[in-house]
C-alpha positions in Angstrom: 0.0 0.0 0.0 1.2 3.5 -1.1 2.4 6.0 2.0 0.0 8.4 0.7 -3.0 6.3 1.1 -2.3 4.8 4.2 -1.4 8.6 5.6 -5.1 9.7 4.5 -6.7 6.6 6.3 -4.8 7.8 9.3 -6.0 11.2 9.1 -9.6 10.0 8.6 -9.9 8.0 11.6 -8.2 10.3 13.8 -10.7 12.9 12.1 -13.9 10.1 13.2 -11.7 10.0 16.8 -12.0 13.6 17.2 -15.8 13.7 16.0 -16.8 10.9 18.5 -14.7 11.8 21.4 -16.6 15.5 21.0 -19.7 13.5 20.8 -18.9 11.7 24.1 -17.8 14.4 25.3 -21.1 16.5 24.9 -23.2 13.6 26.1 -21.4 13.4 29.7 -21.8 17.3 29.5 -25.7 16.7 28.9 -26.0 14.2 31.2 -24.0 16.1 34.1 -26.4 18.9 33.4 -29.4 16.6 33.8 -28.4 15.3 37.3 -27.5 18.3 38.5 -31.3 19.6 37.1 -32.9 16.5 38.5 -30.9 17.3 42.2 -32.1 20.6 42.4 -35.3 19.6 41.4 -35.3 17.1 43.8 -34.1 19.8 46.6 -36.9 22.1 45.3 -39.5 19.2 45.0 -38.8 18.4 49.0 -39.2 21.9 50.2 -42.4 22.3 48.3 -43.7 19.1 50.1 -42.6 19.8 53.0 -43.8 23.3 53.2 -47.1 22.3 51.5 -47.2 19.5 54.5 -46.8 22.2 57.0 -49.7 24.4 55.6 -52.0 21.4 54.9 -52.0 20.4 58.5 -54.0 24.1 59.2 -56.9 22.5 57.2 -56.5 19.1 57.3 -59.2 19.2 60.1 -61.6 20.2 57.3 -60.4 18.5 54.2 -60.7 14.7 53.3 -59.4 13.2 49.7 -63.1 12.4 49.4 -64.1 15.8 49.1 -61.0 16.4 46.6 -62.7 13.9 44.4 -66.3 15.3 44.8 -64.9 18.5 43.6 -63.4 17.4 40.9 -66.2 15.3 39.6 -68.3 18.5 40.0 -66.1 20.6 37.6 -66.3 18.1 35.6 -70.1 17.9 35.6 -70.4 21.7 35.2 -67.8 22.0 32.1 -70.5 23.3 30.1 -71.5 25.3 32.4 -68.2 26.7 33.1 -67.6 27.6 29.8 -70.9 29.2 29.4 -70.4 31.6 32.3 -67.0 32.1 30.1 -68.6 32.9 27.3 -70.7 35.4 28.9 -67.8 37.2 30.8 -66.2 37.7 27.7 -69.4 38.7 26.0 -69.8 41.2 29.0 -65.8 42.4 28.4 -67.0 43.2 25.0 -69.8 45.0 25.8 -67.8 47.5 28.3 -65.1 47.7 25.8 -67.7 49.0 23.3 -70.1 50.7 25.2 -66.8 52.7 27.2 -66.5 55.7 24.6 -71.1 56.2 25.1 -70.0 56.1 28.7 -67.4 58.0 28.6 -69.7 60.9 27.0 -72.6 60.3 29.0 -70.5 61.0 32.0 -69.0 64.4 30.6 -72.3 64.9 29.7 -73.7 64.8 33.6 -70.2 66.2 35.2 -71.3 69.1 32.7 -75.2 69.9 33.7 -73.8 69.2 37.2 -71.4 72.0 36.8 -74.2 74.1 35.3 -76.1 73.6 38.5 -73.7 74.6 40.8 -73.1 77.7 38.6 -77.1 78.2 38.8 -76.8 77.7 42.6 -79.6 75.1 42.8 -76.9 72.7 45.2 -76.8 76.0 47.1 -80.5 76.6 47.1 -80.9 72.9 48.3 -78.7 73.1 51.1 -80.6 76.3 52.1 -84.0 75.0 51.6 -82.6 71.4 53.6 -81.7 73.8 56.4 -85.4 75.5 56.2 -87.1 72.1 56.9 -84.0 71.3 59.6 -86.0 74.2 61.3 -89.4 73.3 60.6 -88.5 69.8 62.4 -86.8 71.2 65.1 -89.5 74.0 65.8 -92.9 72.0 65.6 -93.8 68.9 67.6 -95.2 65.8 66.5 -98.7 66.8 68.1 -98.2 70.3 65.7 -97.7 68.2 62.8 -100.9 65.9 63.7 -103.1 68.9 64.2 -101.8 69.9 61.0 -103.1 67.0 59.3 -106.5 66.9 61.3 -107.0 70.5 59.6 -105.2 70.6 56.5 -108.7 70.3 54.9 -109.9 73.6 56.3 -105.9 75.3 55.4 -106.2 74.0 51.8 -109.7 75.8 51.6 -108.8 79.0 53.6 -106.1 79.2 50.9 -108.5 78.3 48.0 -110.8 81.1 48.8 -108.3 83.9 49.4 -106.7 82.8 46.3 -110.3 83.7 44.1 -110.1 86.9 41.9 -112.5 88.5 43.2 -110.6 88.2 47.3 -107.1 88.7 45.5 -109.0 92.2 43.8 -110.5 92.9 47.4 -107.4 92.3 49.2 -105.5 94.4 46.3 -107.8 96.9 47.1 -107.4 97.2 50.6 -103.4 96.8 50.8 -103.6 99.7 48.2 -105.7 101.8 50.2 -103.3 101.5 53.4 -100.6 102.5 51.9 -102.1 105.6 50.8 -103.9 106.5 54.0 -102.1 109.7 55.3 -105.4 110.6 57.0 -104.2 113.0 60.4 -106.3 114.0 63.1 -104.7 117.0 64.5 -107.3 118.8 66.4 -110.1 117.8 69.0 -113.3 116.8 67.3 -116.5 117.4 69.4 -118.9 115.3 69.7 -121.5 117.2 67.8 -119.2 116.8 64.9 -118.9 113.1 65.0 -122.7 112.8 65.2 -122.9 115.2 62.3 -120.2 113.2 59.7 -121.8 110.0 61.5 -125.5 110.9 59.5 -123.9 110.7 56.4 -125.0 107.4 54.6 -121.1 106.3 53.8 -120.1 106.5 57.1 -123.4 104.3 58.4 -122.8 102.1 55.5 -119.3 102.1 56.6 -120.3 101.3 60.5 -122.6 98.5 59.5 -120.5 96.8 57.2 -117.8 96.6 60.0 -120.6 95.2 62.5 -121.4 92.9 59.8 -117.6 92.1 59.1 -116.8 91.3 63.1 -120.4 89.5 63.6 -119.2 87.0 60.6 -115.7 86.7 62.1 -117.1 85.9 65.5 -119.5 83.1 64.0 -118.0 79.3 63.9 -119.1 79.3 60.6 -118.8 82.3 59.2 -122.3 83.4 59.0 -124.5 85.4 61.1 -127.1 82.8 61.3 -129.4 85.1 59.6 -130.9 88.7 61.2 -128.1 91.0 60.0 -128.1 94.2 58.8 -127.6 93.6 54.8 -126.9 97.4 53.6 -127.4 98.3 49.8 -128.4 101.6 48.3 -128.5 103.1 51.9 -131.4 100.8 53.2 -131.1 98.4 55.7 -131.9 94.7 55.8 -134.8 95.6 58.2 -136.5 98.0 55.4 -135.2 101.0 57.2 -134.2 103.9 54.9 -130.8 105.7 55.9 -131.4 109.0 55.6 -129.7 112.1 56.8 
């Protein structure tokens, strides 16, 4: 055999050595790695049990493998069920995640007419009008508010009447009149003269209609019960003329 060939065989199987010592060389490497894994594993697998004896034993009073089983066979009933409810929640996490931006504006929207309030001073008008019946609470007694209710009736007709056009007109009148009386009395009248003015038919018409006025106010009912002096034209409900 030539020197050259037998040179090249040499180098190939040294070239194979080399290639299958590496080889061996990664597999001890591999499995060095995987015992040291499978140790550590094994140190971490022991603390876990040992820790997850250590908090078992709080609840091992109230836990039995049977009632690990029952709970597994009761997820495993209720799949469906459980995926429905899944279904929904995501479903629901849609909805919010579409509905978020209408939200969003609807809340602006009520922050806004909120702040428009305050501007108005209705909160402030409420606080006030919260202190006014704070005071009505405080000032009347549950027997004042019972009485109130007994005669609310009567109240809500009082008002009704004085709230006719023709009482508003007459009360109109009357508030008008006062505040332009400047009437002053600044000497002594004599008798004679009060008997004199007193003949005139306005001032007996006058006198009888304030009888009249105090007789009614005196009466439960507002009535006079019949007999009263009725003036009109100067003549009296009796038929008597008022003359001078």
């Amino acid at each position: 055999m030539p020197a050259k060939d037998l040179d090249g065989q040499l180098a190939e199987i040294n070239r194979k050595l080399d290639l299958l010592t590496g080889q061996m060389l990664e597999q001890q490497r591999k499995q060095l790695e995987a015992q040291e894994l499978k140790q550590d594993l094994m140190l971490i697998g022991r603390d876990v049990f040992q820790t997850a004896v250590i908090e078992l034993e709080e609840v091992a009073p109230y836990f039995e493998t049977d009632d690990l089983v029952y709970l597994l066979k009761k997820l495993l009933r209720n799949t469906r069920n459980l995926t429905t409810m899944l279904e929904q929640m995501e479903s629901a996490a849609d909805f919010f995640k579409d509905a978020k931006d209408p939200l969003r504006s609807a809340f602006t929207q009520v922050l806004e007419t909120l702040d428009d309030l305050d501007r108005k001073g209705y909160f402030e008008f409420m606080k006030e009008a919260g202190k006014v019946v704070d005071t009505v609470v405080t000032s009347f007694s549950v027997e004042d508010v019972r009485l109130l209710r007994e005669n609310v009736t009567s109240i809500l007709n009082t008002v009704k009447t004085m709230t006719q056009p023709e009482m508003l007109s007459t009360m109109n009148n009357a508030l008008g009149f006062y505040r332009k009386m400047d009437i002053v009395v600044d000497r002594d009248v004599s008798y004679r003269e009060i008997f004199k003015e007193m003949r005139k038919p306005e001032v007996r018409r006058g006198i009888v209609f304030m009888l009249e006025f105090v007789k009614n106010m005196a009466s439960p009912n507002g009535k006079t019960g019949g007999g009263g002096l009725q003036v009109e034209d100067g003549v009296a409900a009796s038929g008597e003329q008022l003359t001078d």
